[in-house]
C-alpha positions as CSV (number, residue, x, y, z in Angstrom):
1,X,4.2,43.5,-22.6
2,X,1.4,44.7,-24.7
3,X,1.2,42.5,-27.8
4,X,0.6,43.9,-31.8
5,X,-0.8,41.8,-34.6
6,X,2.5,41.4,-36.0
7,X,3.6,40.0,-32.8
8,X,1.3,37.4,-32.4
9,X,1.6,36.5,-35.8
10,X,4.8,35.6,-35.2
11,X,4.7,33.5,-32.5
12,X,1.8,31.9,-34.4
13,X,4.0,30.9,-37.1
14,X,7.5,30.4,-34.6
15,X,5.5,27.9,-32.9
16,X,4.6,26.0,-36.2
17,X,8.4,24.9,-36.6
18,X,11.2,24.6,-34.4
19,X,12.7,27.3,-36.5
20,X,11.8,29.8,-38.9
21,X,13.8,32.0,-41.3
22,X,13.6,35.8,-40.5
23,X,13.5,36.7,-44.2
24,X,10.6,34.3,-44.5
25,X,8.3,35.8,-41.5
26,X,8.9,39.5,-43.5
27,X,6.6,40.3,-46.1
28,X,7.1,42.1,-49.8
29,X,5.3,45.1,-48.3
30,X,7.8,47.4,-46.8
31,X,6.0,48.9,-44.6
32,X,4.9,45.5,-43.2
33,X,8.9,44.5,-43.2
34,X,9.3,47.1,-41.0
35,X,6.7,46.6,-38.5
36,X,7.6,42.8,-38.7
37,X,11.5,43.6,-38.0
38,X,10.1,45.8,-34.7
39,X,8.0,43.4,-33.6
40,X,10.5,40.7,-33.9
41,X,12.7,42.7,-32.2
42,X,10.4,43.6,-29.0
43,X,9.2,39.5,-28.7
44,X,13.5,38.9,-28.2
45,X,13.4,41.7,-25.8
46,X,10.4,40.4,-24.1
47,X,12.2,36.8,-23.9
48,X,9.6,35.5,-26.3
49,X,11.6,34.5,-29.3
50,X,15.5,34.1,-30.1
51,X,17.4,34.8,-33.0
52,X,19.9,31.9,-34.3
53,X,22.7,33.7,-36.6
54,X,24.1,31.5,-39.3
55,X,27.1,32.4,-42.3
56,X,23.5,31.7,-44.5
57,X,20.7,33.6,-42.9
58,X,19.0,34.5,-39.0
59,X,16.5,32.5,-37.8
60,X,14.1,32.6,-35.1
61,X,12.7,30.5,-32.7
62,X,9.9,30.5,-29.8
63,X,11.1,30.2,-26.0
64,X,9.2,28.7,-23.7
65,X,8.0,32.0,-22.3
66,X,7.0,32.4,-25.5
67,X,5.0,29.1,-25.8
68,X,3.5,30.1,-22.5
69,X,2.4,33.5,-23.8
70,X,1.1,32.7,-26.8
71,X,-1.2,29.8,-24.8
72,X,-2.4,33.2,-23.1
73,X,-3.1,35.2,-25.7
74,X,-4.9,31.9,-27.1
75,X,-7.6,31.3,-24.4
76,X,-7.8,35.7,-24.0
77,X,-9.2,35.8,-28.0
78,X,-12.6,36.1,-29.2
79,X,-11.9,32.7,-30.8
80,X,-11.4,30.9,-27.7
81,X,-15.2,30.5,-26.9
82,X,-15.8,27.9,-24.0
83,X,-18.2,25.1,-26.0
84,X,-21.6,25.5,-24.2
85,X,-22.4,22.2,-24.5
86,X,-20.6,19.6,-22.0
87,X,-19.4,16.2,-22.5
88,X,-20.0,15.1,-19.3
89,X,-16.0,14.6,-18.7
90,X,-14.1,16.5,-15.9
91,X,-10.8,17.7,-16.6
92,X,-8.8,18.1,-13.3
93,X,-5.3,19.3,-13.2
94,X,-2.8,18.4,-10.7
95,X,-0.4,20.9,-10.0
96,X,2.9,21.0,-7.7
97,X,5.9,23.4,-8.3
98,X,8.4,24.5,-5.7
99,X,8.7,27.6,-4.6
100,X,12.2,28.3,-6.5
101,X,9.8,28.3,-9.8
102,X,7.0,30.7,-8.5
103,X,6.8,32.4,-11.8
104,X,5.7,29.7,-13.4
105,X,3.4,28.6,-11.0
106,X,1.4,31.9,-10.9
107,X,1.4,32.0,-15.1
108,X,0.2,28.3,-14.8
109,X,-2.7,29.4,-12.4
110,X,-3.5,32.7,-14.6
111,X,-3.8,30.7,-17.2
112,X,-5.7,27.9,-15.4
113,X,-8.2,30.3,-14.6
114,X,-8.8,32.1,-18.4
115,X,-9.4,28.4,-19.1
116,X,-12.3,28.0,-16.8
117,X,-10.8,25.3,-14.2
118,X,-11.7,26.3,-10.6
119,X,-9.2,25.8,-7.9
120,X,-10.9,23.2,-5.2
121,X,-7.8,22.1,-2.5
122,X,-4.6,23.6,-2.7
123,X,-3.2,22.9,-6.2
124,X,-5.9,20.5,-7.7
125,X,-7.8,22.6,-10.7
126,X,-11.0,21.3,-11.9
127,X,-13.2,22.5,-15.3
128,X,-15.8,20.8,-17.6
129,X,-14.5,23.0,-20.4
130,X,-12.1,20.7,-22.9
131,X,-8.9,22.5,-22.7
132,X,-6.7,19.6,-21.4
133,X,-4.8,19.4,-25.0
134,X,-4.3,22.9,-24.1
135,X,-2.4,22.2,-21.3
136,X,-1.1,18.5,-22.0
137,X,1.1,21.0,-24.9
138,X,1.8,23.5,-21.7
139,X,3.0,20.6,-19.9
140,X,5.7,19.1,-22.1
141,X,6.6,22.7,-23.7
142,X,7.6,23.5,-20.0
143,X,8.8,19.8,-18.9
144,X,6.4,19.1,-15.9
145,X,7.1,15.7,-16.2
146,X,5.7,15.2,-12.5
147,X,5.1,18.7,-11.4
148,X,1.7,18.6,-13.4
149,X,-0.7,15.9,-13.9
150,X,-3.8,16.2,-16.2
151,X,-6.8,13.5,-15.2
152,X,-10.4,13.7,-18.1
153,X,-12.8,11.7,-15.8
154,X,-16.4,10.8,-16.1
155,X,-16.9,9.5,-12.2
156,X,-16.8,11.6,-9.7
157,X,-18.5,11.1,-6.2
158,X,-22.1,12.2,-5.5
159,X,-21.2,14.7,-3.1
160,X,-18.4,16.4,-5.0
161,X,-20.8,16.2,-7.9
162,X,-23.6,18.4,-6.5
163,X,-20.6,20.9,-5.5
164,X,-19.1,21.0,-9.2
165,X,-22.4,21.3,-10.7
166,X,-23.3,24.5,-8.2
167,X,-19.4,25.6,-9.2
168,X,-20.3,25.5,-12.5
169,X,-24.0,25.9,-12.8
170,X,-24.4,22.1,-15.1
């Protein structure tokens, strides 16, 4: 699913609260009320958002596919520059999901990679690029209690270092 303005601005603002009143994500512009009615419309479609009906108003909420793309479309902006200076921590990601959740695996390692993290054995991802917040939020939006670990590390062994710093060119 190609994503509009609109429709990242509301998952920007869905993801703000666990709720949000559709009246309030419209604007006075009509023509934007529109646009913003369509674009709510294709993120339920897509699985992104839900609508909650009560006798008062409709609200809306995020899923966690949602979350999940709006992560993506996160690291994929102009915004999301990688800092070029390092802070001479390692981030390394520990991931394990069974093959019944596949999806999510391959959107976690899509999204492992526009982060910077390098895959070194099997499911253990490594960057020096600070986006462990990033996915600490991924983590518990998704509930990977134990399916995902997230280690920031300073020591790593001389050998493994020479390899990281050719990997990454530090």
């Amino acid at each position: 699913m190609c994503m509009s303005s609109n429709s990242k601005k509301i998952l920007q603002k869905l993801s703000e609260k666990p709720a949000v009143s559709v009246v309030d994500l419209k604007e006075n512009d009509p023509k934007a009320s529109y646009a913003l009615t369509r674009a709510l419309k294709n993120l339920v479609e897509g699985g992104y958002a839900t609508i909650h009906k009560t006798e008062r108003q409709n609200y809306a909420k995020i899923t966690a596919e949602g979350k999940t793309k709006l992560d993506t479309l996160t690291l994929e902006s102009e915004e999301a520059l990688v800092p070029q200076t390092w802070d001479g921590l390692w981030r390394i990601i520990l991931l394990d999901l069974p093959e019944s959740r596949k999806s999510e695996r391959e959107s976690l390692r899509y999204l492992l990679k526009k982060a910077g993290f390098v895959c070194l054995k099997n499911s253990a991802w490594i960057s020096p690029f600070p986006y462990e917040h990033l996915f600490t939020n991924i983590k518990k939006d998704l509930g990977l209690t134990t399916e995902m670990m997230i280690i920031v590390t300073e020591f790593i062994d001389g050998e493994s270092k020479k390899v990281l710093f050719e990997t990454f060119g530090k």
